[in-house]
C-alpha positions, 0 to 999 in steps of 0.5 A: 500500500505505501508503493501505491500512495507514495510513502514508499518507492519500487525499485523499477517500474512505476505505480500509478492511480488514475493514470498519474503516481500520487505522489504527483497529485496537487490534491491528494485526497480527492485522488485517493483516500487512505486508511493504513494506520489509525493513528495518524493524527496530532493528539492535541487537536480536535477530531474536526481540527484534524480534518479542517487541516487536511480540508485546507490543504486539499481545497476540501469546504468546511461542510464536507468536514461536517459531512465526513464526521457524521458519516462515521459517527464522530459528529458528537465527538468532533470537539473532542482532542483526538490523542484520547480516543479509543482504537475504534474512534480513532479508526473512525477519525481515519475513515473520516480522514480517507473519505474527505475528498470524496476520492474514486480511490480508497485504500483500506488496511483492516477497516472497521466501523462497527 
């Protein structure tokens, strides 16, 4: 998985999603959406936090945001700092974080939002 979003690099050959390596990708997260770790995230900031900075750097709105963190569950917790959250939550917080730019592409390692 890191070969295809870019954390890694093949020795030879190339990887590509939709035609372009995404590490060349100007907005990333409407491309391509990722959940490999749950804990990816800055423990002081809130849920919402987290996300508006993905959103910012992304050209993602504001309602979206909103729209990810219900869709995972998480629109009660949204204010909440995101360092306190149980695995679950913080895999719902990663769901969110993939699903934000509404990609055509997702990759998940072990999903679960039950």
């Amino acid at each position: 998985m890191g070969l295809i979003l870019g954390p890694a690099a093949p020795t030879p050959g190339a990887v590509t999603v939709n035609g372009q390596p995404c590490t060349s990708c100007r907005r990333p997260l409407l491309e391509a959406g990722a959940l490999l770790e749950a804990k990816t995230f800055h423990g002081g900031r809130s849920a919402r936090n987290h996300l508006l900075c993905l959103a910012l750097s992304n050209g993602i709105s504001q309602a979206r945001v909103n729209k990810v963190l219900d869709l995972v569950g998480l629109a009660s917790a949204a204010g909440n700092r995101a360092g306190g959250f149980s695995p679950g939550t913080s895999q719902r917080l990663g769901s969110a974080a993939a699903l934000l730019g509404d990609p055509p592409v997702l990759t998940l390692d072990e999903p679960s939002l039950a």
